[in-house]
TORDREN-718130 format. One record per residue (C-alpha): residue in one letter; x, y, z. Coordinates in steps of 0.05 Angstrom, whole numbers, plus 5000, padded with zeros to 4 digits. Layout:
BEGIN
{res = A px = X py = Y pz = Z}
...
//
This chain:
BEGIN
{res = X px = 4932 py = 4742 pz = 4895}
{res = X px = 4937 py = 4739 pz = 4974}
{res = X px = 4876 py = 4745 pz = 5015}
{res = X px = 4870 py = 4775 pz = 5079}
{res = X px = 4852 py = 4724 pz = 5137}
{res = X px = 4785 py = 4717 pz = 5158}
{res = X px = 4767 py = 4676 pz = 5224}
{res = X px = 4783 py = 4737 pz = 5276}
{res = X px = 4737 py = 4805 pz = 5285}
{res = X px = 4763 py = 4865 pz = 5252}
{res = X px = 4748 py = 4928 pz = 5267}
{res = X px = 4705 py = 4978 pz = 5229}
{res = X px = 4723 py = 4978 pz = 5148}
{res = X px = 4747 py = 5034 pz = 5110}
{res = X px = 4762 py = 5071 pz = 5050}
{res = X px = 4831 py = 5096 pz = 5026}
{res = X px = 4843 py = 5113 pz = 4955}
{res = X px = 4897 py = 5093 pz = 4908}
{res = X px = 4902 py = 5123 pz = 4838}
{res = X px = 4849 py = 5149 pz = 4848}
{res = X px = 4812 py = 5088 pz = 4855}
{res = X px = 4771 py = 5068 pz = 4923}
{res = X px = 4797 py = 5009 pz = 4961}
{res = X px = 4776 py = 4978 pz = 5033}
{res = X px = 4825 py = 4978 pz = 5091}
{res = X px = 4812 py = 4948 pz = 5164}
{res = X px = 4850 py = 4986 pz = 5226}
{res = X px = 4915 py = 4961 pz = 5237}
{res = X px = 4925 py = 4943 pz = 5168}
{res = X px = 4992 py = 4974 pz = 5125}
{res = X px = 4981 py = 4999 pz = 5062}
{res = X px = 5029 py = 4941 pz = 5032}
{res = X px = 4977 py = 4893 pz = 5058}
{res = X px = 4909 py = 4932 pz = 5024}
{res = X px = 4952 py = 4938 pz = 4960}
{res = X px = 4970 py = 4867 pz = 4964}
{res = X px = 4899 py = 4839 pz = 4977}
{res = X px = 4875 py = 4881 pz = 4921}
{res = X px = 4927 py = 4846 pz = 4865}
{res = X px = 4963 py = 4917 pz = 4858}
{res = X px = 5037 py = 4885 pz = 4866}
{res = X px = 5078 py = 4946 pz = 4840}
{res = X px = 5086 py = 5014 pz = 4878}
{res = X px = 5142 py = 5048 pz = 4829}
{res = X px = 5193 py = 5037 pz = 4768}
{res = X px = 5271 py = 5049 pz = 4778}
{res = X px = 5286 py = 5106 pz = 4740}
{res = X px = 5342 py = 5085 pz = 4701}
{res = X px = 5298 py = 5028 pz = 4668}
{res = X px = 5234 py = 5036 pz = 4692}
{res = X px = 5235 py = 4964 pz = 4718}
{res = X px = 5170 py = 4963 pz = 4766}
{res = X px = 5184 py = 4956 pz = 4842}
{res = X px = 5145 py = 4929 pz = 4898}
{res = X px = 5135 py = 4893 pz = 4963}
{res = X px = 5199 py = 4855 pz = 4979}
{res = X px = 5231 py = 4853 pz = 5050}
{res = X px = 5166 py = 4877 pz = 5093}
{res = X px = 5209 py = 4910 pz = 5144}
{res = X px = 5225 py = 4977 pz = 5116}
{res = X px = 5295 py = 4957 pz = 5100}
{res = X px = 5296 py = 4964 pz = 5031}
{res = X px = 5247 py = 5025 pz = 5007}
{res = X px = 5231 py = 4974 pz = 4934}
{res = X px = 5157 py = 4995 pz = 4960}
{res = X px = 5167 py = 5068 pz = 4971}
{res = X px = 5105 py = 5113 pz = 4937}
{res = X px = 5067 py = 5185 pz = 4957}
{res = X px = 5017 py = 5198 pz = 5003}
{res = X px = 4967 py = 5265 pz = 4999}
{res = X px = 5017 py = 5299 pz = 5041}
{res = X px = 5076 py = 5303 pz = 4987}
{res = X px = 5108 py = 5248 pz = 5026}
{res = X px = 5141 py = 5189 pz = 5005}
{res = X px = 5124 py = 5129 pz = 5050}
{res = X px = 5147 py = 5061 pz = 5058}
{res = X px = 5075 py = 5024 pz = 5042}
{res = X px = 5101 py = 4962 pz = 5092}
{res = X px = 5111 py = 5007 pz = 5152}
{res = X px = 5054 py = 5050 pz = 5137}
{res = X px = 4983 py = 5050 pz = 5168}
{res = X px = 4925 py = 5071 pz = 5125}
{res = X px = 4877 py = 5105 pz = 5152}
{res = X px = 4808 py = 5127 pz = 5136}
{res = X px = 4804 py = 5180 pz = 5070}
{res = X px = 4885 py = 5172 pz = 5055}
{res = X px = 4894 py = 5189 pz = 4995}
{res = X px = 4957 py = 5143 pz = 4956}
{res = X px = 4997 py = 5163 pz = 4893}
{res = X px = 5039 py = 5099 pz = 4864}
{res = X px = 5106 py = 5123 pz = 4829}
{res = X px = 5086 py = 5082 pz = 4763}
//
């Protein structure tokens, strides 16, 4: 599991939720990198084998970590911010 560095000042923490599950996010931070700190690796299966996809290229290249935010949106998680309340949807 990767952990988040821990020798600068952060800003004020947050909640966002995932699944339906509550997770902490700092300002600044993507949701790639909350998802990532929490062990969640996976964002969505291919749908021709329902191989699970997640965090590859970290540039928004590649959409492998593409799932749903509240809005009916889907999102890149590595070139999106959270922000406080968000509510996430993984494609699993």
């Amino acid at each position: 599991m990767f952990k988040r560095i821990d020798n600068f000042v952060r800003g004020k923490p947050f909640k966002i939720t995932v699944d339906g599950e509550l997770f902490s996010a700092f300002p600044g931070e993507t949701l790639a990198t909350i998802l990532l700190t929490s062990g969640i690796i996976a964002t969505r299966k291919t749908l021709k084998d329902q191989n699970l996809r997640g965090y590859y290229c970290g540039m928004g290249v590649c959409s492998e970590c593409v799932l749903m935010i509240e809005e009916g949106f889907e999102v890149r998680a590595c070139q999106t911010l959270a922000k406080p309340n968000l509510k996430v949807k993984t494609l699993l």
